[in-house]
N, C-alpha and C positions, 0 to 999 in steps of 0.2 A: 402334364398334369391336367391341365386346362381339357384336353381333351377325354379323360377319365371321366371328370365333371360331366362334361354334356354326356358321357356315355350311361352315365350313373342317373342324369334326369333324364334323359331317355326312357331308360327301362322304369324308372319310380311313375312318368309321368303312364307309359303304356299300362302299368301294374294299378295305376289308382283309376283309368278308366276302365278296365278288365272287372275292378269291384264295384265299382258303378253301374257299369251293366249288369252283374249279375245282381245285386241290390235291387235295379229297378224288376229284371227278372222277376226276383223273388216277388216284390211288392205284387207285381200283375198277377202272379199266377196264385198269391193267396187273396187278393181281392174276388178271384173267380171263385174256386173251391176252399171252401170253409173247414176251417178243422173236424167241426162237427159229420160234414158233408166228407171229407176225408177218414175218417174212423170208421164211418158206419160198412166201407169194402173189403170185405175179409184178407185179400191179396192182392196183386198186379193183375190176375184174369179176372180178377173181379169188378174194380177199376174199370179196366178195359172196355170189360159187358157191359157198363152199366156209363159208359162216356157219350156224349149225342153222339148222334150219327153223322155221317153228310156221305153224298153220293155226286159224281161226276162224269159225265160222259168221258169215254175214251172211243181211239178209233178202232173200228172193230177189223178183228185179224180178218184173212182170205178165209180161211175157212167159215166162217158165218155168214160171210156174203155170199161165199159158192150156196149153202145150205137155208140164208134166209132173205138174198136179195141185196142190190146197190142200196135197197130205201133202211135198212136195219139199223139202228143204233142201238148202242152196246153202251150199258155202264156200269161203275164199280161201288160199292158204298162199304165204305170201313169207318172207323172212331174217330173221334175229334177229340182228342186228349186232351189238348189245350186249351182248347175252345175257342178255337180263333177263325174257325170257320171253313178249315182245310184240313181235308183227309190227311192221319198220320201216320207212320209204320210202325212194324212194333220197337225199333229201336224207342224211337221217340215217343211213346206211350211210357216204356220202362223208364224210360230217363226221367219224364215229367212225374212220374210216381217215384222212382228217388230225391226228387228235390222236393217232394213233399214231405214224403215219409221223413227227410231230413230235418224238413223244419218243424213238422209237427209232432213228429215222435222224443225230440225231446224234454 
């Protein structure tokens, strides 16, 4: 029995910080974007278009160096959905616009 116990605060203690992260989550990510500022994106491409930017060097493949030289730097620039300062893919653009759309659509 005794062992049931710790098994059962276990999982209550893992389940109460799982909603404490996602709580703080939330808090961050509507302190950044505003319901208001949320409403006004037609969709998730819209969103997207319209999220800062950020760009990062990467290393540039053989072919650009055959074609542009050892000196060439190559970089990429996509969204910053979050706004935390790092490029994001689309998974995590979509995701960040359903836990909006979650909290703010209703």
């Amino acid at each position: 029995m005794k062992f049931l116990t710790n098994i059962l605060h276990g999982i209550l203690g893992l389940l109460l910080i799982s909603i404490g992260a996602h709580a703080a989550e939330v808090s961050q990510i509507t302190q950044i974007i505003s319901k208001e500022e949320f409403s006004s994106y037609k969709d998730v491409a819209d969103f997207i278009d319209n999220s800062p930017k950020v760009t990062k060097i990467v290393k540039p493949e053989p072919e650009d160096i055959e074609k542009y030289g050892s000196e060439v730097v190559k970089s990429l620039t996509g969204s910053d959905c979050d706004r935390d300062g790092k490029m994001d893919d689309n998974a995590k653009c979509n995701a960040v616009y359903y836990k909006l759309w979650m909290i703010y659509a209703r």
